[in-house]
C-alpha positions as CSV (number, residue, x, y, z in Angstrom):
1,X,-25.8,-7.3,11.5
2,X,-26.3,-6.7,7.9
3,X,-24.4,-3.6,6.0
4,X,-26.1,-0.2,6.7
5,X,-28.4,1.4,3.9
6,X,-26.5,3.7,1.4
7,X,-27.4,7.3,1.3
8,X,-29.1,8.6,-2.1
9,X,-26.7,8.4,-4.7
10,X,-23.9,7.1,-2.3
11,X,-21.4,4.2,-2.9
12,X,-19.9,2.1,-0.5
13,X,-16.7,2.4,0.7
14,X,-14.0,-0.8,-0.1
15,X,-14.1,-3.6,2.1
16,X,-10.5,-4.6,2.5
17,X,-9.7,-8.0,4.4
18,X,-6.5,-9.2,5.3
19,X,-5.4,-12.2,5.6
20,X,-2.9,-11.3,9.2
21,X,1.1,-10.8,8.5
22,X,1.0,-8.3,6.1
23,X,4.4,-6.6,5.5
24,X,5.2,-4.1,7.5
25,X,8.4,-3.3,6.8
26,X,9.9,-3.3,3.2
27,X,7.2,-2.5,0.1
28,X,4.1,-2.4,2.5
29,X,1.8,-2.9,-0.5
30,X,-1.5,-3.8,1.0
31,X,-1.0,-0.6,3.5
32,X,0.5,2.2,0.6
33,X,-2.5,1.5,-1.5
34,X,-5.0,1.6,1.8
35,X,-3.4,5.1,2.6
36,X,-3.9,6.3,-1.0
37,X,-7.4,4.9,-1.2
38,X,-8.5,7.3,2.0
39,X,-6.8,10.1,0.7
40,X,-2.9,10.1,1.2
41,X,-1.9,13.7,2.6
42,X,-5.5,14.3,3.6
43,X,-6.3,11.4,5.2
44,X,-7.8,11.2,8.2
45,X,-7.4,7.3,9.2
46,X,-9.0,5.6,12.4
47,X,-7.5,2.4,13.5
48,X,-9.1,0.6,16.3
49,X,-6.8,-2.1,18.2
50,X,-9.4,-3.8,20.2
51,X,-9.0,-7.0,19.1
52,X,-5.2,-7.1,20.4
53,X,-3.8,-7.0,24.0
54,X,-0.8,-5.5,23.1
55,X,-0.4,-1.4,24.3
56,X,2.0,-0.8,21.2
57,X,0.1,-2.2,18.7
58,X,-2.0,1.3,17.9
59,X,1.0,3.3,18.2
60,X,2.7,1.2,15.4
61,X,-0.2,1.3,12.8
62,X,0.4,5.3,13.4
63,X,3.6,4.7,12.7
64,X,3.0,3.1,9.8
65,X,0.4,4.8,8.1
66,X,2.4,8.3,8.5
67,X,5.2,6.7,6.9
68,X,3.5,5.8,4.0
69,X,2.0,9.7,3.9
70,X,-1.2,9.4,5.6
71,X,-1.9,13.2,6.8
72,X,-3.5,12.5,10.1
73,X,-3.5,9.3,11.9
74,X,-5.1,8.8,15.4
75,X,-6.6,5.5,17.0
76,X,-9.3,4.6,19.6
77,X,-7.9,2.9,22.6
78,X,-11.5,1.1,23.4
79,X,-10.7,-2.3,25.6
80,X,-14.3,-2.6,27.0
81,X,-18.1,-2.1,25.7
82,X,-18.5,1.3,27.9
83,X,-15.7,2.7,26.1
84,X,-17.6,2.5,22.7
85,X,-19.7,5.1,24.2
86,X,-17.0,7.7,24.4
87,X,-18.5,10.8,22.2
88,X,-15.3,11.5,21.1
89,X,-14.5,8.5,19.5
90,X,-17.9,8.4,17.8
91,X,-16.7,12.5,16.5
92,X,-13.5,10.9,15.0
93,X,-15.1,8.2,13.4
94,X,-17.5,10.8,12.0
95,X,-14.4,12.4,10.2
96,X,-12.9,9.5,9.8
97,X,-11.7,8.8,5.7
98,X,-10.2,5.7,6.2
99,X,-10.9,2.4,9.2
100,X,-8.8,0.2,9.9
101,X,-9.2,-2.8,12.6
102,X,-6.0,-4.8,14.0
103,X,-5.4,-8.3,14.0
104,X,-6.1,-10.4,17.6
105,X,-8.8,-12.2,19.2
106,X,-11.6,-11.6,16.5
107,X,-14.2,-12.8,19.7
108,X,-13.1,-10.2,21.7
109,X,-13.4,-7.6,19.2
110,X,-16.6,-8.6,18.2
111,X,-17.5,-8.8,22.2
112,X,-16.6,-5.6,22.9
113,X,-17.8,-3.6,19.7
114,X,-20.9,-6.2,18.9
115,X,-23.8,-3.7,18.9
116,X,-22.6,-0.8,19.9
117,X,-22.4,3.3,18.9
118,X,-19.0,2.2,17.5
119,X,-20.3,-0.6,15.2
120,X,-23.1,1.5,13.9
121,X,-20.6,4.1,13.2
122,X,-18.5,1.9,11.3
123,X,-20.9,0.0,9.1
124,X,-22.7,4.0,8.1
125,X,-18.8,5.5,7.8
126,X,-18.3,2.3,4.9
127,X,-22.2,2.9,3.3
128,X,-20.9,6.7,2.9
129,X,-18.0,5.8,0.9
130,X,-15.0,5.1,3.4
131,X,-12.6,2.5,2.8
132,X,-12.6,-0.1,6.1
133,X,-9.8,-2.5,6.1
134,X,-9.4,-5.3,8.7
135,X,-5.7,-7.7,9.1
136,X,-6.5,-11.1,11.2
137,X,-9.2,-10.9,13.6
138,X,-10.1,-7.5,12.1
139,X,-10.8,-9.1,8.8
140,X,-12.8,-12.1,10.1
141,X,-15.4,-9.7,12.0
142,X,-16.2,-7.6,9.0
143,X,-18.8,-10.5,7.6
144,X,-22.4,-10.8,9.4
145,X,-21.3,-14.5,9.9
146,X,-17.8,-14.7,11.6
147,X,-15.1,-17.7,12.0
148,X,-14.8,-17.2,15.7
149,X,-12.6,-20.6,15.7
150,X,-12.2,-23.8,14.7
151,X,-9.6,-26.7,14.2
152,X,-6.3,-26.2,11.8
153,X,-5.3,-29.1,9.7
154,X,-8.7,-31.0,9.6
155,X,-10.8,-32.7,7.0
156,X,-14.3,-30.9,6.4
157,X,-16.1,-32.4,9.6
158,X,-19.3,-31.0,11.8
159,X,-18.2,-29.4,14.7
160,X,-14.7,-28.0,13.8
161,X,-15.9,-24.8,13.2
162,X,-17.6,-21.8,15.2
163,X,-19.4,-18.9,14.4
164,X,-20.8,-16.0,15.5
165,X,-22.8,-12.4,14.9
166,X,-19.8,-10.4,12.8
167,X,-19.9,-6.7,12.7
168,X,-21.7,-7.3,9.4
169,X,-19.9,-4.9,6.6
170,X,-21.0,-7.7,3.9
171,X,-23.5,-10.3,3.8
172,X,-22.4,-12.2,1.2
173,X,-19.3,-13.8,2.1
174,X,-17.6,-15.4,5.4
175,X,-13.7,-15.1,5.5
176,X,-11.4,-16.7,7.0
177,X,-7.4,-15.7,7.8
178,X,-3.9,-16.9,8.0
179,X,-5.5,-19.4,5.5
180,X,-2.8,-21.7,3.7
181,X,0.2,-20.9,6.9
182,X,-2.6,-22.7,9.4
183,X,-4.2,-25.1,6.7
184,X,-7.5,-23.9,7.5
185,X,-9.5,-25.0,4.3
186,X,-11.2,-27.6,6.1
187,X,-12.9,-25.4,8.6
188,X,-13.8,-23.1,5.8
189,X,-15.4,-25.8,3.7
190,X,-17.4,-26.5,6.5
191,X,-18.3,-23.1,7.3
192,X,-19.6,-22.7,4.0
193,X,-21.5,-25.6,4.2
194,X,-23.6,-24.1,7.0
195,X,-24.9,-21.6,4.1
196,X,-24.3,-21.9,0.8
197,X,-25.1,-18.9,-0.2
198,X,-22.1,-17.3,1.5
199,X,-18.8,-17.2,-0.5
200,X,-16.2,-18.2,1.6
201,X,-13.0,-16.0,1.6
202,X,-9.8,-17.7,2.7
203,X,-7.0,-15.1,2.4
204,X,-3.4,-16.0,3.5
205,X,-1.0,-13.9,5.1
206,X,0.5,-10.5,3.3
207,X,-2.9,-10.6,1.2
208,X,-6.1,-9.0,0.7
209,X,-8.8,-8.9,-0.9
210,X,-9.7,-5.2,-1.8
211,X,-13.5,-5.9,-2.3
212,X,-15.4,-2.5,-4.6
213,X,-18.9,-1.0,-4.2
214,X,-19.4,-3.3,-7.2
215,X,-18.8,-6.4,-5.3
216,X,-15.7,-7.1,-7.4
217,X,-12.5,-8.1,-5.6
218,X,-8.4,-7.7,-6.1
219,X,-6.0,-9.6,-4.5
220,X,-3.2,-7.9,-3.7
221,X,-0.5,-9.0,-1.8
222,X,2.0,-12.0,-2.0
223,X,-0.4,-15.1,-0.7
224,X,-3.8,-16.2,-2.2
225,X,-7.4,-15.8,-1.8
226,X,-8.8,-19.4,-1.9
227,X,-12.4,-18.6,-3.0
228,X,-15.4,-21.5,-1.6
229,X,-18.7,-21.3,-3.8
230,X,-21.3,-23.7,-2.4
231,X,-24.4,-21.8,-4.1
232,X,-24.4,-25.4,-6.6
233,X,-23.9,-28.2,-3.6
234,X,-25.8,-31.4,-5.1
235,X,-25.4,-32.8,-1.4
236,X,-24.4,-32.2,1.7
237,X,-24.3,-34.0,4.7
238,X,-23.8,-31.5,7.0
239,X,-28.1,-31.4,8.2
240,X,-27.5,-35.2,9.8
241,X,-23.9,-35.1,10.8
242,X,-23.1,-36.3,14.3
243,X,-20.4,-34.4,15.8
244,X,-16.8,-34.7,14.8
245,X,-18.4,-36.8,11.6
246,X,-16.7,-35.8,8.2
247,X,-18.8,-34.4,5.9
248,X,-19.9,-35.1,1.9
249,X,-19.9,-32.2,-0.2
250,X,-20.7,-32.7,-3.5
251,X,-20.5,-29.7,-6.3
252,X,-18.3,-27.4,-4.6
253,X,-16.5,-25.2,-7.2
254,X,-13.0,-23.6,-5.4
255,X,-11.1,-21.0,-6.7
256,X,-7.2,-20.2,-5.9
257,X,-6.0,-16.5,-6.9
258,X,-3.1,-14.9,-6.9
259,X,-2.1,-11.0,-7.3
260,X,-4.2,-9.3,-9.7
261,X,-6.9,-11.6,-10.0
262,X,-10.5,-10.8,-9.6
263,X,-13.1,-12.5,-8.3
264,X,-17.1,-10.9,-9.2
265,X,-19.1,-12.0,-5.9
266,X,-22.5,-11.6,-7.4
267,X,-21.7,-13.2,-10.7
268,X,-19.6,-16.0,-8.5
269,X,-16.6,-15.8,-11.6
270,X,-12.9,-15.2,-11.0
271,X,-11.0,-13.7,-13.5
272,X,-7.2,-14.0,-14.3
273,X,-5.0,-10.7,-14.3
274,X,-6.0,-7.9,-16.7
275,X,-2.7,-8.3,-18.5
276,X,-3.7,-12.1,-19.5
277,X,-7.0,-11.4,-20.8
278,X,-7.5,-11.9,-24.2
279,X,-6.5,-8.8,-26.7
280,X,-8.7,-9.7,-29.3
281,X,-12.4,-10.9,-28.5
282,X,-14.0,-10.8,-31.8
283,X,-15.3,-13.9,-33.6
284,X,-12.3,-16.0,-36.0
285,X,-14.8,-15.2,-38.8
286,X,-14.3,-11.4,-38.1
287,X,-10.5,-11.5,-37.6
C-alpha cells in the first residue's frame, strides 16, 4: 500500500511511531503532545485496538487521552475484516482529528484492516492533514513494508526476519519496536538489507518518532531511535545467502538519537538538538 495522494494544497498529517511502553502514568509526554497536536479540547481522537486481545485496552486509551484534555475520545471495537465495513466507523473516522492504533499482534492488525474501507480511511484521514500515531504493533504496520517478526538477540543473518504488506502511511522507511529492551538491531539490519532504499526506524520503548509533512523527524520520549541508512551498501550478501547464513554488509551508516534530535528522511542527515547547534555560522574571516 503506498500513502494516499494529498488533496490540492493539502499537507499531510504527522506520522507518529512508537516504540511500545510508553508512559502512561506520570508525564505522558509522547501522549500530551499527540492530544495537542489533534486539537486538545476539540479533538476528536479515534483509537483502534485491533491489534490487541485485551477488552480494556480501548477503554484505557479513552482514559487517557481525556485526561490529558482530549474533547472527545471514542474507539472502534473492529476484531474481524467484516467489521471494517461498519458505516459508522468509516463516519467517525471521517471526523476523526487525531488516529491512534494500539500496540499487539502487528499481523493481526494488518490481517484484519489490510485492504479494507478502514485502511483506505486511514491513509486519506493522514494525506488530509490528521496526525496518526501507532505504539508497538500499531507503529510497525504504518510502513508499506512491515516487521511481522523475526529473531531477538541475533547477528544480521537471512532468514531472521519477516515481512509483510503494511498499511502503508510511508514508503520510505520500515520500523521496528521495543528496539534496544529486545535487542532487535540485527533483524533490522537485515530488513534493511532487503531494500536499501528504506530507512530503517528502530524506536525503543517510551519513544517516538514524530515524523512532519516534511519528512523530518523528533524523537521524543526517553529511549532512542536507532536510524539504518543502507542507500550507500558497497556489498551485501544478502542476494546469495543460504538460510540462517550471516550476512556482509558493507557501508552501512547507523545513527543513534536521543530526545530532541532530528533526523531529515530525504536528505538521510540527523541532526543534534536545536539547543547544540552552532550560534554563530558565519565564516572565522567574518567574525
Amino acid at each position: 500500500m503506498c500513502p494516499a495522494s494529498l488533496a490540492d494544497e493539502s499537507e499531510r498529517g504527522f506520522i507518529i511511531p512508537i516504540g511500545g511502553g510508553e508512559d502512561r502514568v506520570k508525564e505522558m509526554q509522547i501522549h500530551r503532545r499527540f492530544v495537542e497536536m489533534s486539537g486538545g479540547a476539540d479533538a476528536y481522537i479515534v483509537v483502534i485496538p485491533t491489534a490487541s486481545m485485551l477488552d480494556q485496552t480501548g477503554p484505557d486509551y479513552h482514559r487517557i487521552f481525556s485526561s490529558l484534555g482530549a474533547g472527545n475520545v471514542d474507539f472502534l471495537p473492529i476484531t474481524h475484516r467484516a467489521d471494517c465495513d461498519n458505516p459508522e466507523f468509516s463516519k467517525m473516522l471521517d471526523k476523526a482529528t487525531g488516529i491512534f492504533m494500539t500496540g499487539g499482534n502487528q499481523v493481526r492488525l494488518s490481517a484484519i484492516l489490510g485492504g479494507t474501507l478502514v485502511a483506505q480511511k486511514i491513509r486519506r484521514r493522514n494525506a488530509a492533514g490528521v496526525p496518526v500515531a501507532g505504539t508497538s504493533a500499531g507503529a510497525s504496520i504504518m510502513s508499506e513494508h512491515m516487521v511481522a517478526g523475526g529473531a531477538d538477540n541475533e547477528a544480521p543473518a537471512e532468514g531472521t526476519v519477516s515481512l509483510a504488506p503494511g498499511i502503508g502511511l510511508t514508503n520510505a522507511v520500515i520500523i521496528d519496536q521495543h528496539f534496544t529492551q529486545r535487542n532487535r538491531l540485527g533483524r533490522l539490519l537485515t530488513a534493511s538489507s532487503y531494500n536499501p532504499f528504506l530507512v530503517g526506524l528502530g524506536i525503543d520503548e517510551d519513544t517516538a518518532a514524530f515524523i512532519g509533512p516534511d519528512n523530518v523527524l523528533e524523537v521524543v520520549g526517553s529511549g532512542t531511535v536507532t536510524v539504518v541508512d543502507a542507500s550507500q551498501l558497497t556489498h551485501s550478501s544478502m542476494w546469495d545467502a543460504r538460510p540462517g547464513e550471516a550476512l556482509s554488509l558493507l557501508g552501512l551508516r547507523l545513527d543513534v538519537m536521543g530526545e530532541g534530535c532530528r533526523y531529515d528522511l530525504k536528505a538521510r542527515v540527523g541532526y543534534p538538538p536545536q539547543e547544540h547547534l552552532p550560534i554563530c555560522t558565519l565564516p572565522v574571516s567574518d567574525v
